[in-house]
NUMI-857969 format. One line per field, with one value per residue (C-alpha): residue number from 1; y, z, x. Coordinates in nm, 4 decimals, padded with zeros to 6 digits. Example, Ala and Ser with C-alpha at 12.3 -4.5 7.8 and 13.67 -1.06 7.14 Angstrom:
n <- c(1 2) $
Y <- c(-00.4500 -00.1060) $
Z <- c(00.7800 00.7140) $
X <- c(01.2300 01.3670) $
END
This chain:
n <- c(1 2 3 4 5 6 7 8 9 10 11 12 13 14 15 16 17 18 19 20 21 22 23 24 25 26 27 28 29 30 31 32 33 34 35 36 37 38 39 40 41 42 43 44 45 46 47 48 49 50 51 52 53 54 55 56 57 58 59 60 61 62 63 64 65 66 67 68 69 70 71 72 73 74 75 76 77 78 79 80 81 82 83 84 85 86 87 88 89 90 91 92 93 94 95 96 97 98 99 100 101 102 103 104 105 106 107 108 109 110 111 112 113 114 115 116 117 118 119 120 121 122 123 124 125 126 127 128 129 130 131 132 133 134 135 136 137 138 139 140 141 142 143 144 145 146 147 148 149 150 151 152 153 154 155 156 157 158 159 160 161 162 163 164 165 166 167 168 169 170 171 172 173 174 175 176 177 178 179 180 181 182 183 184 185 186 187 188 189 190 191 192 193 194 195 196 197 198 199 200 201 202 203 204 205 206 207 208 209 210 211 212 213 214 215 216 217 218 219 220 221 222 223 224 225 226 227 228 229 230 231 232 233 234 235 236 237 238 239 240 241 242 243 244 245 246 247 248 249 250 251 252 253 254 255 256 257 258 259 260 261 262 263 264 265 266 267 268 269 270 271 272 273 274 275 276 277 278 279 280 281 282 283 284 285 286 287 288 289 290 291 292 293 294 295 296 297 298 299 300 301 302 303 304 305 306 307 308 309 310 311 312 313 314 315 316 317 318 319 320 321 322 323 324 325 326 327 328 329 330 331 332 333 334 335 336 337 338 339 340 341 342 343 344 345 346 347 348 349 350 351 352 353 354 355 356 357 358 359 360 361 362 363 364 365 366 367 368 369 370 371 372 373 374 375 376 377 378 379 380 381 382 383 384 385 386 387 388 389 390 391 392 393 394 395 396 397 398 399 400 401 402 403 404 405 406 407 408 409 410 411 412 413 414 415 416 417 418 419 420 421 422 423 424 425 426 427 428 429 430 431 432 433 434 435 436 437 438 439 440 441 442 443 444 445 446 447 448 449 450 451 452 453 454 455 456 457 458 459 460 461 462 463 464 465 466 467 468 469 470 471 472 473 474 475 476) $
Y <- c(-01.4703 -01.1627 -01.0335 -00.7809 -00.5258 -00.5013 -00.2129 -00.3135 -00.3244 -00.6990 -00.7711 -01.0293 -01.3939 -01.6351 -01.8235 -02.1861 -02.4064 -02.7493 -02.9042 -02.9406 -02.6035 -02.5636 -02.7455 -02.6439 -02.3264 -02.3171 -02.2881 -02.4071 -02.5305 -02.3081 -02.3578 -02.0415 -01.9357 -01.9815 -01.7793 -01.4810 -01.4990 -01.4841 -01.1856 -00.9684 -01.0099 -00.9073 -00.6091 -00.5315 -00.4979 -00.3242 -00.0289 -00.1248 -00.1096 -00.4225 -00.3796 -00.0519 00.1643 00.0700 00.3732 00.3693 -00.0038 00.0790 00.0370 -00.2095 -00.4142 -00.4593 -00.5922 -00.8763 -00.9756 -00.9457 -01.2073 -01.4355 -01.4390 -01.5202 -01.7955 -01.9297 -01.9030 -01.8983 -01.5907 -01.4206 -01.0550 -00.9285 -00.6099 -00.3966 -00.2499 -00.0555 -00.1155 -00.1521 -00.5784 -00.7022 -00.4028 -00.5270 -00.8980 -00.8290 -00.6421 -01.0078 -01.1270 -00.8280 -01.0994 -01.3654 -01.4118 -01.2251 -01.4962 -01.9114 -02.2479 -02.4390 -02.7782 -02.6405 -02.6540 -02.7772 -02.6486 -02.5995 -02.4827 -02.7845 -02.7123 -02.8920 -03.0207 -03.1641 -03.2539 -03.2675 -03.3976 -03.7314 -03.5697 -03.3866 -03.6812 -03.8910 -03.6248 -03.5930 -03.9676 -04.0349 -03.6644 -03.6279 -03.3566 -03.3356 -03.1860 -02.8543 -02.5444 -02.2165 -01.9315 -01.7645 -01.3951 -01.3339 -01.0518 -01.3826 -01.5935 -01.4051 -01.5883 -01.4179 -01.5417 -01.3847 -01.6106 -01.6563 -01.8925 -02.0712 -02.0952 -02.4669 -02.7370 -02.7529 -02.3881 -02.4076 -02.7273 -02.9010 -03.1761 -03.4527 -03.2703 -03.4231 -03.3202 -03.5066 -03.7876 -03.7819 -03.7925 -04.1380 -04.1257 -04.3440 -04.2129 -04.3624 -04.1714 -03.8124 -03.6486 -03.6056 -03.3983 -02.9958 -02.8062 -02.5446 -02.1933 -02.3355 -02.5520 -02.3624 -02.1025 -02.3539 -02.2231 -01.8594 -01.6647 -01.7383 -01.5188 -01.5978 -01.2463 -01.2169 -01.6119 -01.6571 -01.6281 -01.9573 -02.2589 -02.4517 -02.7797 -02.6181 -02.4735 -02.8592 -02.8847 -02.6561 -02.8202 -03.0644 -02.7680 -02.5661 -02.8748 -03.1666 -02.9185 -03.1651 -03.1742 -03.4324 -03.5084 -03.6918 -03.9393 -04.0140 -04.1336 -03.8387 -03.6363 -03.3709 -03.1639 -02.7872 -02.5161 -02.1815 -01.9449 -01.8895 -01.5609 -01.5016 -01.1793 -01.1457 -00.8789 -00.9392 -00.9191 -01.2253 -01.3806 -01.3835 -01.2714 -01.5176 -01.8347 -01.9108 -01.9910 -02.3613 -02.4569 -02.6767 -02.4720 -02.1245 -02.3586 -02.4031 -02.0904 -01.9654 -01.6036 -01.3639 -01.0215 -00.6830 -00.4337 -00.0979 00.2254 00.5307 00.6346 01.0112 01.2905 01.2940 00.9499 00.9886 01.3039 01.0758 00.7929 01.0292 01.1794 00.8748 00.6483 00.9369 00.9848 01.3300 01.3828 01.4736 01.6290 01.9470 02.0804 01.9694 02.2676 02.1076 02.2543 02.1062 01.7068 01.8190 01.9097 01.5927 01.3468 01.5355 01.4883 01.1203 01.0793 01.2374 00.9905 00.6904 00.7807 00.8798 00.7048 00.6992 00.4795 00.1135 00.0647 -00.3043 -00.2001 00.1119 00.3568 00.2290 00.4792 00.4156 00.6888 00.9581 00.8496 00.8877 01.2228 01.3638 01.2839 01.4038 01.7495 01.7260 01.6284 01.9002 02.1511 02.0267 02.0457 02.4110 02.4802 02.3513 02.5258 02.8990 02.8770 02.9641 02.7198 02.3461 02.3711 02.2090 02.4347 02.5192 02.3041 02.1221 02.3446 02.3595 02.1621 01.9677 01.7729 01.6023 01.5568 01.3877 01.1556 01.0571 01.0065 00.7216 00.5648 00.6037 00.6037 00.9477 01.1152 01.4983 01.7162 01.5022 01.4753 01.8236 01.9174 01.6403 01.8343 02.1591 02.0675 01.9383 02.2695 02.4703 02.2266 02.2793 02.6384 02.7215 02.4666 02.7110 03.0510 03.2915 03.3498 03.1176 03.3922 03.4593 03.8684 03.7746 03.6448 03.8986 04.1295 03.9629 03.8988 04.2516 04.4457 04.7893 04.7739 04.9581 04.7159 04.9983 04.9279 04.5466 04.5068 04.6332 04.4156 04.1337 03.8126 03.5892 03.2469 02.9379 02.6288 02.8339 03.1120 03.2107 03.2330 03.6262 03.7370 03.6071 03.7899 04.0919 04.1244 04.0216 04.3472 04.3940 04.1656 04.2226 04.0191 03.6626 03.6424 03.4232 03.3410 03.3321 03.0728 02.8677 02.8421 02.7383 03.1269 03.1811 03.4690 03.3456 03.0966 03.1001 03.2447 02.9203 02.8455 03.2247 03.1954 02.8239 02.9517 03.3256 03.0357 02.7982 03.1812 03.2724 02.9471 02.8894 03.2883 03.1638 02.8941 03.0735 03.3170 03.6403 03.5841 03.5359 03.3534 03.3416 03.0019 03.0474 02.7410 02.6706 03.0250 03.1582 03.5130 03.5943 03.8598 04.0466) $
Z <- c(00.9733 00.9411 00.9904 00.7095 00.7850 00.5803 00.3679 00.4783 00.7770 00.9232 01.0179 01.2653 01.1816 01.0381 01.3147 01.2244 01.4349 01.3403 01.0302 01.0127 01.0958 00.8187 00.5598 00.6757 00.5830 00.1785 00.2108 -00.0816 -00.0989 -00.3394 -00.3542 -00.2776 -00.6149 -00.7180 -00.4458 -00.5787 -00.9139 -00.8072 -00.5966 -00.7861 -01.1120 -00.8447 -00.7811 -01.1259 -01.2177 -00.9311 -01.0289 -00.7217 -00.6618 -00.5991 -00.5144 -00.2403 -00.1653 -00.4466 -00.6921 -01.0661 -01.1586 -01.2976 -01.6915 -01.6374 -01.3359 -01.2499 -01.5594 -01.5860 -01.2244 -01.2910 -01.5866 -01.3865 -01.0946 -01.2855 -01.4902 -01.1180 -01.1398 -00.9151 -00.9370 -00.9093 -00.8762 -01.0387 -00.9034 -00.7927 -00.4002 -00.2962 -00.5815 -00.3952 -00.4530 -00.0835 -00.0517 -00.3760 -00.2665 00.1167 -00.0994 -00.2334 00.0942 00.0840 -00.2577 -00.0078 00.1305 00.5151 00.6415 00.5848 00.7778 00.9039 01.1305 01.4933 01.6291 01.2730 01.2286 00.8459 00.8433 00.6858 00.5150 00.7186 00.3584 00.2904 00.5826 00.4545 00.7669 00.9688 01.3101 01.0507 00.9086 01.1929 01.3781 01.0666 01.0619 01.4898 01.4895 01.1256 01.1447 01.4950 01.3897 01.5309 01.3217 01.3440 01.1168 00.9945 00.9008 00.5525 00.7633 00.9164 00.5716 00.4484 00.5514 00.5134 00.5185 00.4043 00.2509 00.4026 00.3683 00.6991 00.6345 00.6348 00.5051 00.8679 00.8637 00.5488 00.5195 00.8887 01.0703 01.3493 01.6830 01.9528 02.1925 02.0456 02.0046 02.4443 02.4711 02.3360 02.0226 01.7403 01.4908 01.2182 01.3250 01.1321 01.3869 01.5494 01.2119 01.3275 01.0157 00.8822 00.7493 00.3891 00.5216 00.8059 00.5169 00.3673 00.1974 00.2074 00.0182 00.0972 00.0247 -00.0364 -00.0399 -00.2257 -00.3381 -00.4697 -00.1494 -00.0675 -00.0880 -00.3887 -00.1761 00.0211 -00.3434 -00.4101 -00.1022 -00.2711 -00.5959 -00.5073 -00.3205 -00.6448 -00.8939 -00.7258 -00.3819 -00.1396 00.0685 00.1946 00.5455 00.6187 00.4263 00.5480 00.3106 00.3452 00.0851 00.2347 -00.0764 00.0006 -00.1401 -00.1666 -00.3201 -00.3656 -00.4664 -00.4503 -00.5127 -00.6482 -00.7517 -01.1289 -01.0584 -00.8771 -01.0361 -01.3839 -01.3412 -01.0477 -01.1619 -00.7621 -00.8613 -00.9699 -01.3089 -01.2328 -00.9646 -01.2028 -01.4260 -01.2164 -01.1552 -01.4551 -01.4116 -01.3819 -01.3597 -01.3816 -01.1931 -01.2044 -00.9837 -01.0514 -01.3959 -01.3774 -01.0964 -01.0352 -00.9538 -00.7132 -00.5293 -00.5146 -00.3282 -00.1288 00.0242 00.0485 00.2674 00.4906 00.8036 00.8405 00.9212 01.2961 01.2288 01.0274 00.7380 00.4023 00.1303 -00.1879 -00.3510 -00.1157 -00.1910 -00.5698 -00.5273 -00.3374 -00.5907 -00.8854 -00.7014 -00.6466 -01.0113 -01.1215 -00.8462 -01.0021 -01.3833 -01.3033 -01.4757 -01.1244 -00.9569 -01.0459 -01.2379 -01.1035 -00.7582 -00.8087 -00.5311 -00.3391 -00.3418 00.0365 -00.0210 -00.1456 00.1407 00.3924 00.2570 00.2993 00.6860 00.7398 00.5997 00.8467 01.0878 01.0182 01.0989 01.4445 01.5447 01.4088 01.5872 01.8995 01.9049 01.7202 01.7582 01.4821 01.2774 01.2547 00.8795 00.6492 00.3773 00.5249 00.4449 00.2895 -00.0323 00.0492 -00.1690 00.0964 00.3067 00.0210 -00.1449 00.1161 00.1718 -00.2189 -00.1900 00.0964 -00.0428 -00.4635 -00.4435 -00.5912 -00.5029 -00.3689 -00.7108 -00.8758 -00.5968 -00.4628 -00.8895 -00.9043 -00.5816 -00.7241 -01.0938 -00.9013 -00.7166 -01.0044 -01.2587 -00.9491 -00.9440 -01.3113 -01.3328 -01.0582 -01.1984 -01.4529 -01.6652 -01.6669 -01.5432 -01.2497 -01.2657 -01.0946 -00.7950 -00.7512 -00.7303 -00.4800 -00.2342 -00.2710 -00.3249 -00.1631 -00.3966 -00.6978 -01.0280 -01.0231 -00.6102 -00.6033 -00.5848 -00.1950 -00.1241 00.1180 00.3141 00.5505 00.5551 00.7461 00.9153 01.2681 01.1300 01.2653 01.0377 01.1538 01.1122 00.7297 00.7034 00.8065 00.6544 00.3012 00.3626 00.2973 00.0074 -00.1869 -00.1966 -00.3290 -00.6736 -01.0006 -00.8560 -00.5081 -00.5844 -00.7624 -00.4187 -00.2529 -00.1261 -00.1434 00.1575 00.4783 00.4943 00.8217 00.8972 00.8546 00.5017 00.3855 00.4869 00.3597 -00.0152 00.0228 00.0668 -00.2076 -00.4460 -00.2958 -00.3886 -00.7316 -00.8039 -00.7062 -00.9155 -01.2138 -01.1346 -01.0711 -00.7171 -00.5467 -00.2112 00.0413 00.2608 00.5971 00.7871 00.8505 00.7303 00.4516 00.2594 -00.0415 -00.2989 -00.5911) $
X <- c(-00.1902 -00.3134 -00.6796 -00.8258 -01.0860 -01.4053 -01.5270 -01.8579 -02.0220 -01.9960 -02.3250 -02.4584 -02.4087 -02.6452 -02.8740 -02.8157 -02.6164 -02.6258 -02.6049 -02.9927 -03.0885 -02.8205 -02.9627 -03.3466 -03.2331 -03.1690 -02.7717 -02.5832 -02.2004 -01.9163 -01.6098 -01.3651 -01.3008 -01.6899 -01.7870 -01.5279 -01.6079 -01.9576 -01.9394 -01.7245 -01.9284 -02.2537 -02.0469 -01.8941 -02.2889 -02.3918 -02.0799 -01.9121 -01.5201 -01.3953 -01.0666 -01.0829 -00.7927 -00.6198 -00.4624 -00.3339 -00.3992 -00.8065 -00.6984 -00.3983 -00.3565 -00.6888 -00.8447 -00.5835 -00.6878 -00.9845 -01.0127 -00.7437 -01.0424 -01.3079 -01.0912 -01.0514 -00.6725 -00.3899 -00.2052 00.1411 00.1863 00.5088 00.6517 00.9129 00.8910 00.6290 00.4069 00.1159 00.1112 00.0554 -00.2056 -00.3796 -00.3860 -00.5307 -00.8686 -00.9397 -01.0902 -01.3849 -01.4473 -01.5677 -01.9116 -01.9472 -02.0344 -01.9559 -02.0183 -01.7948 -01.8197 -01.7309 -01.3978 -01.1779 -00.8418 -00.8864 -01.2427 -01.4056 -01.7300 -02.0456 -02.1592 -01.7923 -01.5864 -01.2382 -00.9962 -01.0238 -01.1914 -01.4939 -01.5854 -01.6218 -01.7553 -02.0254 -02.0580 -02.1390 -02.4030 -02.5653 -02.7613 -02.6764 -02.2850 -02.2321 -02.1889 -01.9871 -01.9726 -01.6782 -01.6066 -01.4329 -01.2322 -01.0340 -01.0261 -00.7014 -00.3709 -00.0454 00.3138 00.6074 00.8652 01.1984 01.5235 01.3918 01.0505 01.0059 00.7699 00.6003 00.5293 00.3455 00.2102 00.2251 00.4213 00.3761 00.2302 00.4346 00.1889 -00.0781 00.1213 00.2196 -00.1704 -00.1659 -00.2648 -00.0539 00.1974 -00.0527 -00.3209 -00.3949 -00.5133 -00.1873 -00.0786 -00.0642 -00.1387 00.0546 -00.0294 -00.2046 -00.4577 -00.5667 -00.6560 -00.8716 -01.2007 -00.9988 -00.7303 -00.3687 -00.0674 00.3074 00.4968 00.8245 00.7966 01.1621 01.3070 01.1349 01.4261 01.3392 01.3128 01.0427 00.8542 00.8787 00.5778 00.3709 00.3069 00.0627 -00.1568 -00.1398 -00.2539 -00.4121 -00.4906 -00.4009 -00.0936 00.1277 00.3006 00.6026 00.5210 00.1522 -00.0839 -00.3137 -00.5032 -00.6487 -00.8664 -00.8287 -01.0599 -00.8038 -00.6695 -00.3111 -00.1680 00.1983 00.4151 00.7773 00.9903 01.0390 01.4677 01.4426 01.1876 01.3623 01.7532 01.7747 01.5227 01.4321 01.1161 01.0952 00.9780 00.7399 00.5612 00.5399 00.4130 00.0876 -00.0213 -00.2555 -00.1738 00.0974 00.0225 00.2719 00.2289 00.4085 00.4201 00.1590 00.1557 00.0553 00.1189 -00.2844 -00.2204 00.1120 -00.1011 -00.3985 -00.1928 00.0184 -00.2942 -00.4919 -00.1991 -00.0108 -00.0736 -00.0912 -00.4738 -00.3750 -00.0150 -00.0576 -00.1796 -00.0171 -00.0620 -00.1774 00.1315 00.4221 00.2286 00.3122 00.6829 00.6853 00.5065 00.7115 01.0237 00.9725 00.9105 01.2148 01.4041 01.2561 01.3167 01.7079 01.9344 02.1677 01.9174 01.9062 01.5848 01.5539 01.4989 01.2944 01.2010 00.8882 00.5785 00.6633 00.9325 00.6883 00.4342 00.7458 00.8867 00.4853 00.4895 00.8351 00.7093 00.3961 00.6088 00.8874 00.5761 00.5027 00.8027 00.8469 00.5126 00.6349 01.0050 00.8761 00.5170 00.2300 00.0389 00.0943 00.1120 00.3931 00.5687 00.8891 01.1381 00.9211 00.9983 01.3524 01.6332 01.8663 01.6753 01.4339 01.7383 01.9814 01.6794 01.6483 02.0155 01.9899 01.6578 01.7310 02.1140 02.1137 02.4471 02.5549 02.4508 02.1893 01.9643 01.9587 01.9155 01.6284 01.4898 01.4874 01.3627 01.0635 00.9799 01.0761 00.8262 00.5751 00.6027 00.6022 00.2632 00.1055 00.2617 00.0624 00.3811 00.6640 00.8877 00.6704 00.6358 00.2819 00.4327 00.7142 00.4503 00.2646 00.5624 00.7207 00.3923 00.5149 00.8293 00.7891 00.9844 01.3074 01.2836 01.2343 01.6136 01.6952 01.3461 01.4768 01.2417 01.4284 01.2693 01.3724 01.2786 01.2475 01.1574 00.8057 00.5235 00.4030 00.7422 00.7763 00.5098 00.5588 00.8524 00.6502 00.4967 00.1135 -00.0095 -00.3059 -00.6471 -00.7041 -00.6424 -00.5399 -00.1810 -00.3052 -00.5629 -00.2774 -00.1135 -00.4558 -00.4812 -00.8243 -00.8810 -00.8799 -00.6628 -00.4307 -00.1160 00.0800 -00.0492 -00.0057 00.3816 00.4195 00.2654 00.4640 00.8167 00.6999 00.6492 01.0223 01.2086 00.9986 01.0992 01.4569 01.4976 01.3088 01.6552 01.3819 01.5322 01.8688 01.9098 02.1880 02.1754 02.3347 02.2387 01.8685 01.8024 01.7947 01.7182 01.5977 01.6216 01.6895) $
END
C-alpha cells in the first residue's frame, strides 16, 4: 500500500459519526468512478490541472485518460521504463472526494449506506442508525502492488485467516476470510505495476473483480460487490512480444493507453528540473540541464540501444544530480562555489554512464556526449563558429595573439584560478546572457559558463585541448 500526498490542503473531517447524524446531514452515496468523473469534470471547468506533476502527456496521454475516466473504464497504461506511468496513476487519487464514510472498523471500507461484507451488515442490521461512522482521507484510498512471479491469489484477493479460525469461529463462516490487497482498496483506486509479470493462473483471480467486481475465496460462496478502480501498467515488449497477459482479462479493461517519453527538449528541461533533487546540492547552470536533456535524447534515438527497452527519463534525472553532486564534492576538496559545470560539460563521464544504462559502447557514447554539448553550444552562440565567445574567454589576446592564449580547466581545478587565468572579461552581454551571465553572478557560475564556452569552442574546432587526466587545457 502506499499512501499519496494531496495537492490540497486536507482539511478537517466531516462531524458526523453515526449513520443518523450521517443521513441528517444531506450526504449522498457514489460509487468510485462517479465520484472521479464528477470531480475532474468540476475541475476541467474550473481550469484546474488534474493530473499534477505530470510533464509532456497535455495533448496525448492525457486526453485518452481523460475520456477512459469519464467512460468509467478500467485502464492499462502501456509504456516503456521511466515513462512517467506509476507517477501518472498515483495523481488519480487527488480525483476522489477528501473526505468519505465508511462503517467503523471494516477491512474493505464498506460504505454506511451499503454495507458490503458479512460483519457490516449485521453490524447495520443489530444498530440502525445507531452504526458507527469513520471518515476516510482520499490520501489513503490509493493501493499499490507491484506484480511479481510469487505474488499469489491470497495477496491480492485474500485467503482463510488461521487466526480467526483458533478463535473459534467455523470454516463456513466469512468472517474468518483475511482480505487481500483489492478489496481492502474498495471504494479507492488500485494499481497493478508491470501486469505481465503476474502468472497467468493468478490473472485468472482477477477477472471476476474486473467484470462482475466481486471476488471469490477458496471456493466460498461469497460475492463480495467492490466499488474500484483498477489501473494496471505494462511495458508494451511484454505485453505484446510475450502475450503474459491473458486474453480474457485484457479483454475487460475498456482502455489502453500509450504513453511515450518527453517529446521536445522544453519538455526533458522541464522534467529534469521539476524531479531532481538538487535544490540543496548546488547550483545547476541552465546550460549544463540542456547538454544533459540533449544528450539523453540522442541516447534514446541511437540505433545501438534497443528501442524496446528505451532509456528511462530516470537516466536524465540521475545524470542532473550526479553533476550537482560532482560540485559538492569539488567544493569540498578545492573550495569555491557549490555550482555544477565542471565535468558536467566534459565528454567521458556522461558518456561511460550512457554506456552502462543505454548499452552505448566506447566511441558512440563519448560522440553522442559531445554532439550534445556542441548542439548546446552552437544553440547559445551568436555565430555558429563562435568568434563571440573566443573573444570573451581570451579578451587581452589580440586575433594574430589568440594562438599562445592557454586556460587549464578541470574537475579540481578551483573556480578563481580558471579565472584568472581567463584574464579580465568584459561586461554582460549578448553571448554572456546566452550562458545565464547576466553581471553578478558568482564565481562558480562565471567559471562553469567560461568551461561550457571552452569545450563548445573545442568541439566547434576554434579550440584545441590536451586531456591529461582530470585536467585538461585548452587552446589554439
Amino acid at each position: 500500500m502506499v499512501q499519496q500526498h494531496s495537492h490540497h490542503p486536507r482539511t478537517s473531517q466531516p462531524a458526523p459519526a453515526t449513520l443518523g447524524e450521517l443521513r441528517a446531514s444531506g450526504h449522498t452515496y457514489r460509487g468510485v468512478k462517479e465520484e472521479i468523473r464528477d470531480n475532474l469534470l468540476a475541475m476541467m471547468r474550473a481550469g484546474e490541472d488534474p493530473f499534477p506533476g505530470i510533464v509532456g502527456f497535455g495533448q496525448t496521454v492525457l486526453p485518452h485518460l481523460e475520456r477512459a475516466l469519464i467512460a468509467g473504464h478500467d485502464i492499462i497504461l502501456l509504456g516503456e521504463r521511466g515513462q512517467g506511468k506509476t507517477r501518472l496513476i498515483r495523481t488519480l487519487a487527488g480525483l476522489l472526494d477528501e473526505w468519505t464514510p465508511t462503517v467503523a472498523g471494516c477491512e474493505i471500507n464498506d460504505h454506511p449506506y451499503q454495507p458490503a461484507c458479512a460483519r457490516c451488515r449485521r453490524l447495520a442490521a443489530e444498530m440502525g442508525d445507531d452504526l458507527p461512522v469513520s471518515w476516510w482521507h482520499r490520501d489513503d484510498r490509493y493501493g499499490e502492488k507491484l506484480a511479481t512471479p510469487d505474488t499469489s491469489v491470497g495477496d491480492l484477493i485474500g485467503d482463510i485467516d488461521p487466526v480467526k479460525v483458533a478463535e473459534g469461529r467455523t470454516l463456513g463462516d466469512p468472517e474468518t476470510i483475511h482480505f487481500g490487497l483489492v478489496p481492502r482498496t474498495n471504494r479507492g483506486v488500485f494499481s497493478l505495476n508491470e501486469m505481465p509479470d503476474l502468472a497467468e493462473r493468478i490473472q485468472v483471480s482477477m477477472l471476476n473483480v474486473l467484470e462482475e467486481r466481486d471476488i471469490g475465496i477458496r471456493g466460498y460462496a461469497l460475492r463480495l460487490p467492490l466499488d474500484l478502480l483498477l489501473v494496471a501498467s505494462a511495458n508494451p515488449e511484454d505485453y505484446t512480444n510475450r502475450g503474459r497477459i491473458i486474453t480474457p482479462l485484457k479483454d475487460r479493461f475498456g482502455a489502453e493507453i500509450r504513453t511515450h517519453y518527453p517529446m521536445t527538449l522544453t519538455d526533458e528541461l522541464t522534467l529534469i528540473r521539476q524531479e531532481a533533487n538538487i535544490s540543496t546540492a548546488a547550483e545547476l547552470p541552465d546550460h549544463l540541464v540542456e547538454v544533459i536533456a540533449r544528450f539523453t535524447r540522442g541516447v534514446r534515438e541511437s540505433p545501438a540501444v534497443d528501442a524496446r527497452s528505451g532509456v528511462s527519463a530516470r537516466f536524465a534525472i540521475a545524470a542532473a544530480e550526479s553533476a550537482a553532486a560532482s560540485a559538492v564534492r569539488r567544493s569540498a576538496l578545492a573550495g569555491g562555489d557549490r555550482n555544477a559545470g565542471r565535468p558536467g560539460v566534459r565528454p567521458a563521464r556522461r558518456g561511460q554512464h550512457a554506456a552502462r544504462q543505454g548499452r552505448v559502447r566506447g566511441q558512440r557514447g563519448r560522440a553522442r556526449g559531445g554532439g550534445a554539448r556542441r548542439d548546446c553550444c552552437a544553440g547559445r552562440s551568436p555565430t555558429r563558429s563562435g568568434p563571440g565567445w573566443a573573444a570573451w574567454i581570451f579578451p587581452a589576446c589580440s586575433p594574430s595573439s589568440r594562438t599562445a592564449a592557454r586556460s587549464r580547466s578541470g574537475e579540481l581545478v578551483p573556480a578563481t584560478d580558471l579565472l584568472q587565468r581567463v584574464g579580465e572579461r568584459p561586461g554582460p552581454g549578448q553571448d554572456h546572457g546566452r550562458l545565464g551571465m547576466e553581471g553578478g553572478e558568482s564565481f562558480g557560475h562565471a567559471a562553469a559558463a567560461v568551461e561550457f564556452a571552452l569545450e563548445g569552442l573545442y568541439l566547434m574546432r576554434r579550440l584545441s585541448k590536451d586531456t591529461d587526466g582530470g585536467t585538461s587545457v585548452y587552446g589554439t
